[in-house]
C-alpha positions, -999 to 999 in steps of 0.1 A, spaced: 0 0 0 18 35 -9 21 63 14 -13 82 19 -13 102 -14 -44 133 -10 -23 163 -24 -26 163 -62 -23 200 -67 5 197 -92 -15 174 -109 -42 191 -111 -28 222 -125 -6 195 -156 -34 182 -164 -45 210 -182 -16 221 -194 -7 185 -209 -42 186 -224 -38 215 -243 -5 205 -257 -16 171 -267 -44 188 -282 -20 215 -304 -4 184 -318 -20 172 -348 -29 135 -349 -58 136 -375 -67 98 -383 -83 99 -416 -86 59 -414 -71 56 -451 -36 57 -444 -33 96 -446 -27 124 -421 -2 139 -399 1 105 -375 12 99 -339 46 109 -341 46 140 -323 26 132 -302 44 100 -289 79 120 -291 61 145 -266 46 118 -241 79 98 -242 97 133 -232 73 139 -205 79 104 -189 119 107 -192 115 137 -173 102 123 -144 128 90 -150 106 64 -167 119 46 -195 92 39 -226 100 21 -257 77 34 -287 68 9 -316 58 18 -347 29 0 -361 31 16 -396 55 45 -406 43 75 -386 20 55 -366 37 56 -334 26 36 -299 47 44 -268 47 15 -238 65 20 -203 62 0 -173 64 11 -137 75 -15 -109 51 -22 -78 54 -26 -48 37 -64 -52 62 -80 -83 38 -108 -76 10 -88 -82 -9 -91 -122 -1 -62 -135 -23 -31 -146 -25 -17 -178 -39 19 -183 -42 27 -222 -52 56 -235 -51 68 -279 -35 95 -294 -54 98 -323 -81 119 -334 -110 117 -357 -109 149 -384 -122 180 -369 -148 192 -396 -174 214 -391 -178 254 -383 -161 253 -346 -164 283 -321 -127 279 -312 -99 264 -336 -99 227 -329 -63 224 -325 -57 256 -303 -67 241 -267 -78 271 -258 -93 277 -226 -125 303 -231 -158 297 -204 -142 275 -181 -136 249 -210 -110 239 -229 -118 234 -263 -103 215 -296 -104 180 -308 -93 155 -280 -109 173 -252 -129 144 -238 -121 117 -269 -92 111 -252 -59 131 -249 -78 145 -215 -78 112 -206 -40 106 -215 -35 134 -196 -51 120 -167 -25 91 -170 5 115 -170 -5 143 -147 -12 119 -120 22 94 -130 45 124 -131 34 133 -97 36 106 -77 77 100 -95 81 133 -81 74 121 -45 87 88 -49 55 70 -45 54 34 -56 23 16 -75 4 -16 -58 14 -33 -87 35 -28 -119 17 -5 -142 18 -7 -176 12 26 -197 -2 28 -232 -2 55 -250 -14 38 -286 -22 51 -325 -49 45 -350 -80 36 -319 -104 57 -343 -101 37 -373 -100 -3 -354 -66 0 -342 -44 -17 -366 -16 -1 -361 -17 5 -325 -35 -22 -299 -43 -45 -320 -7 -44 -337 6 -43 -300 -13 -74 -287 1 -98 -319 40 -80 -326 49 -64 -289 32 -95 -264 59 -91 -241 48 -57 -229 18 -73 -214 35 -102 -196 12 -106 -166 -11 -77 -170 -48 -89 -158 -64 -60 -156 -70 -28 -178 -85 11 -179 -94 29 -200 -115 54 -223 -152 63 -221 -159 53 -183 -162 73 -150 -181 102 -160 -210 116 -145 -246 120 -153 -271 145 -128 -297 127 -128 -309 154 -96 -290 180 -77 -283 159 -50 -273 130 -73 -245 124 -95 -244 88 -114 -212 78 -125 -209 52 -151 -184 25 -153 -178 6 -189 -180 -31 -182 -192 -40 -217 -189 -29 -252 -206 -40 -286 -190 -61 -315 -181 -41 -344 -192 -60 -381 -183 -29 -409 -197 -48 -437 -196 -43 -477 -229 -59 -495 -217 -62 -529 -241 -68 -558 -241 -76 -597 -264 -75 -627 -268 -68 -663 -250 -35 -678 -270 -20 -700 -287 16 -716 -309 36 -693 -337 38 -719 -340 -3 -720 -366 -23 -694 -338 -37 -670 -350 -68 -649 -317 -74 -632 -304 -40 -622 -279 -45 -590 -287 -6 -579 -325 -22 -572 -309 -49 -557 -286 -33 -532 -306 0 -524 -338 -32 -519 -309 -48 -493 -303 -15 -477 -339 -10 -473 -345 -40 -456 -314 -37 -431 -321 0 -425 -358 -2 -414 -355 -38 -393 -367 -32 -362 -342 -59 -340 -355 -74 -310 -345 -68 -273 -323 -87 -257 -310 -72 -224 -276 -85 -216 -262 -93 -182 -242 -57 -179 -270 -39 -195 -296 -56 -172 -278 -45 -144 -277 -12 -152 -317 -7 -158 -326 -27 -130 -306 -4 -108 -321 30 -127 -355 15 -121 -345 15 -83 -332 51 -84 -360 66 -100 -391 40 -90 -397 40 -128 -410 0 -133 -386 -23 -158 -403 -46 -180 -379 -61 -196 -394 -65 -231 -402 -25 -234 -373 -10 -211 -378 21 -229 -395 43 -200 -364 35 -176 -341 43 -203 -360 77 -207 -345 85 -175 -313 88 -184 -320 123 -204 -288 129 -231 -275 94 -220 -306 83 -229 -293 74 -268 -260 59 -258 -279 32 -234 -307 29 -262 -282 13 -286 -271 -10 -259 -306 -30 -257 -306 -45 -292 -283 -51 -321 -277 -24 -346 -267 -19 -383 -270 14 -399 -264 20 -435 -237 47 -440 -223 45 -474 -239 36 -511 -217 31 -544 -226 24 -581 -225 38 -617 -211 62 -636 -232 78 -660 -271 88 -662 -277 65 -689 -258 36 -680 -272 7 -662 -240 -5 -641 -232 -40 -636 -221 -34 -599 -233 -13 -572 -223 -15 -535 -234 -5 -503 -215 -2 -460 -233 -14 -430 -221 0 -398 -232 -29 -376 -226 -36 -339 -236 -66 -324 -243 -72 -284 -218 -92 -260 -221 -131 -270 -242 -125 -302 -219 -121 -331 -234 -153 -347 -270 -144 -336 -263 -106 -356 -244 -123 -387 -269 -146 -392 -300 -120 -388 -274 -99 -413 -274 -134 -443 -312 -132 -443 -320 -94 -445 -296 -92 -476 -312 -122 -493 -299 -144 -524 -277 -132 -547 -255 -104 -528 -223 -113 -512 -212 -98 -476 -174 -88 -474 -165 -79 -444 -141 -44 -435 -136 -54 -397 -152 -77 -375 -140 -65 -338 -151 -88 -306 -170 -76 -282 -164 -73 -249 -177 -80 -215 -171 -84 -179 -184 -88 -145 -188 -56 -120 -171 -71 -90 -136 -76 -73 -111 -60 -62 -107 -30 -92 -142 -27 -88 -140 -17 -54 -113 3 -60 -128 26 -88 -161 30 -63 -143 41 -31 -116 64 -53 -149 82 -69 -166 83 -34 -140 96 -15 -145 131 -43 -186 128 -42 -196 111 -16 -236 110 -27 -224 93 -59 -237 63 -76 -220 38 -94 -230 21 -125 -220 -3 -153 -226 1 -187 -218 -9 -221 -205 13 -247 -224 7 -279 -191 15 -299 -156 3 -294 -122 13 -278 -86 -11 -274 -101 -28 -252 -111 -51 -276 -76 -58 -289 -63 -61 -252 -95 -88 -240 -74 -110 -267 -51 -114 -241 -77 -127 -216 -67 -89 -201 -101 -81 -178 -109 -44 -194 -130 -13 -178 -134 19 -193 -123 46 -169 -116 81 -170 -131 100 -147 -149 133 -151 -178 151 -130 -196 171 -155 -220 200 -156 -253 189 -158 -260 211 -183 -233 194 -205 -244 172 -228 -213 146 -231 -226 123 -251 -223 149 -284 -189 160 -278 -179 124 -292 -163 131 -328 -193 165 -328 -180 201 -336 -169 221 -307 -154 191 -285 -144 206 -251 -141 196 -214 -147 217 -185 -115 229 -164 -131 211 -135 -138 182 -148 -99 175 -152 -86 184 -125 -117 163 -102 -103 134 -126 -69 138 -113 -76 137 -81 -102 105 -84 -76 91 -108 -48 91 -83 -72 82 -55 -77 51 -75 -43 39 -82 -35 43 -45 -61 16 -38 -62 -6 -73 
C-alpha cells in the first residue's frame, strides 16, 4: 500500500496544461492511411515520462504511426499487472467550430479542440497523475503498464491490436486494464450524481454488401439491375426493427435506474427506464438491441448507363455473445444473390462488476462525491479494449470526469466544438490518483 497520497495539486494544475499541448499536436486519423500521424505526439509523451525517470519504448505500427509503452514496478512484483491505455489519435475536426480545434484554448471554463474528452484529456489524466507521484517517490500496488497507442479511431491496426500480436511481451502478466469512455457523471438530480463505469462494449461488423447485374442503356426495361438490388438490401437492413435482448451488464444497469428513479422495468419495453437517463438516454438505447446502420452507397457512372455493380457499407454492432445471432440475422436481410465482405469484425467485450478493481474505482470516486452512484454500462461502440480482452486482459473503461449537468457529453464524441470543462480535469486527477493508490 503506498504512502497516503491526498495532495494532487500539481497534478491538477498539468493536467490541463498537458491537455492542451496534446491537443495543439496534430494526430488527425483519416482511417485511409493519410494524415499527420502519432509521431509527435508519442515523441512528446515519451519526453514527459523521461522527465520524471521512466523509461518507454515506442513501436511503430506503420510509418508515422507511433505507440509508446512503459512500465512502472510495484510494490507487489507478484501482483498481475495493470494496464492503463489511452489513444492519441483523433478523428478529423470538420465542421464550423467556435474555437480552432487544434488551439486548446481555454474560453468559459472549458477547454476546447479535438481530444478534449475523446481522449488526450484522458492521456492526460495518465500523465498528470504518473508524473506526480515520481516526483514524490510514490510506488504503484502493482506494476503498471502505460499505453499511450495510435490509430484507436479507425480499429486500431496499427496501435493495440498491432501491440497485442508483434509487442506480447509488454503485457507479460497484465490482468487488468482502464481505460476510455468510463467514470463520468450523469445528474440525474441535484443531489445525485451517477457515475458510469464501462463493463461492456458492442462487437463491431463494418460490412460491404456487394451486388451484380446486367449492364445495360438507361432507356431499355432492365430486370436485373444490381442498384435495385442493393438499395432493396439496404432497405430492408435500414428499417429492421431488431428485437431486445437485455444483456447481463446492460440488465444490471436498468434494473438499478429503475431503483433510483421508481420507474418499473419490464424487460421487453425497457424504454420508459431508459427515458431516465436524459442525453445518455441514446448511448444506453443502442445497448438493448443489435444495430446496423447503412452509411455509405456506391454504383454507376453515368445517367444513362445501367452499371453492372453497385455496393453498399453497414455500420453494424452486435451485443456481447451475439456475433453469430447478428451475422446470421445480417445473411437473411440481404437475401440471395448479394455477397457480404467484411471491413472489420471486432469482438465484443464484456465483464463482471465485481472484485477487487471494482471496489477500488467505487471508493476512489466516493472519497471526491460522496452521494455518488456507481454504474456499469456498455459502450455501444468500441475502444482497445477489444484488442487487449485477446489477451484474456479483464478491461474497464475509466476516465473520470464530473460534469455539468448542463453538458451534454454524449455529443462531444467526434461532434464540432469538442471541449471539457476545467473542473472536470482536475476532479479526474484527483479520483484518478485516488484510485491507483487503492487498485
Amino acid at each position: 500500500m503506498p504512502a497516503a497520497f491526498d495532495s494532487t495539486e500539481s497534478a491538477e494544475q498539468e493536467i490541463i496544461t498537458i491537455t492542451q499541448q496534446l491537443i495543439r499536436l496534430d494526430t488527425t486519423n483519416f482511417g485511409d492511411d493519410t494524415g499527420p500521424g502519432e509521431a509527435g505526439a508519442a515523441e512528446y509523451v515519451t519526453s514527459l515520462l523521461a522527465e520524471v525517470g521512466i523509461d518507454s519504448r515506442t513501436y511503430e505500427g506503420r510509418k508515422g504511426r507511433h505507440n509508446v509503452v512503459a512500465r512502472i514496478p510495484g510494490s507487489d512484483p507478484a501482483a498481475g499487472a495493470l494496464a492503463i491505455h489511452g489513444h492519441l489519435d483523433v478523428v478529423p475536426a470538420v465542421g464550423d467550430w467556435i474555437h480552432p480545434p487544434f488551439s486548446g484554448e481555454i474560453a468559459g471554463e472549458m477547454l476546447w479542440g479535438r481530444g478534449a474528452v475523446d481522449m488526450k484529456s484522458g492521456c492526460a489524466t495518465t500523465l498528470a497523475v504518473i508524473r506526480e507521484w515520481q516526483r514524490l517517490g510514490i510506488a504503484p500496488n502493482r506494476d503498471l503498464v502505460l499505453m499511450f497507442t495510435a490509430d484507436e479511431e479507425a480499429g486500431s491496426r496499427y496501435g493495440a491490436q498491432w501491440l497485442v500480436e508483434n509487442a506480447k511481451e509488454e503485457f507479460h502478466n497484465v490482468t487488468e486494464a482502464v481505460g476510455e469512455v468510463g467514470g463520468f457523471s450523469y445528474s440525474l438530480r441535484d443531489d445525485l450524481q451517477l457515475y458510469f463505469i464501462e463493463a461492456a462494449q458492442k462487437g463491431i461488423a463494418w460490412l460491404e454488401i456487394h451486388g451484380s447485374g446486367v449492364a445495360g442503356h438507361g432507356s431499355m426495361v432492365a430486370t436485373d439491375n444490381a442498384v435495385v438490388r442493393i438499395a432493396e438490401a439496404v432497405a430492408r437492413i435500414g428499417n429492421h426493427n431488431w428485437p431486445i435482448r437485455l444483456t447481463d451488464t446492460v440488465k444490471l444497469l436498468l434494473q438499478e435506474m429503475s431503483e433510483i428513479t421508481g420507474v418499473p422495468l419490464d424487460e421487453q419495453h425497457p424504454e420508459e427506464v431508459i427515458a431516465t437517463l436524459g442525453s445518455l438516454a441514446k448511448i444506453i438505447g443502442a445497448t438493448v438491441r443489435h444495430t446496423a446502420n447503412p452509411t455509405m452507397l456506391s454504383a454507376g457512372y453515368k445517367t444513362n448507363v445501367i452499371p453492372a455493380d453497385a455496393h453498399a457499407v453497414i455500420d453494424g454492432r452486435f451485443l456481447p455473445g451475439l456475433q453469430d445471432d447478428f451475422m446470421n440475422e445480417i445473411r437473411m436481410l440481404v437475401g440471395d444473390g448479394l455477397e457480404i465482405r467484411p471491413q472489420i469484425i471486432e469482438r465484443s467485450v464484456e465483464t463482471t462488476f465485481d472484485g477487487n478493481l471494482v471496489d477500488a474505482i467505487k471508493q476512489s470516486i466516493l472519497a471526491e462525491d460522496p452521494a455518488a452512484r456507481i454504474l456499469p454500462y456498455t459502450l455501444s461502440g468500441g475502444t482497445d479494449a477489444k484488442a487487449l480482452d485477446k489477451l484474456g486482459i479483464r478491461c474497464f473503461g475509466f476516465a473520470p470526469l464530473k460534469l455539468p449537468a448542463n453538458l451534454d457529453f454524449a455529443s462531444l464524441f467526434h461532434g464540432v466544438n469538442e471541449r471539457v470543462p476545467l473542473t472536470s480535469l482536475q476532479f479526474g486527477a484527483r479520483v484518478f490518483s485516488k484510485f491507483l493508490s487503492k487498485a
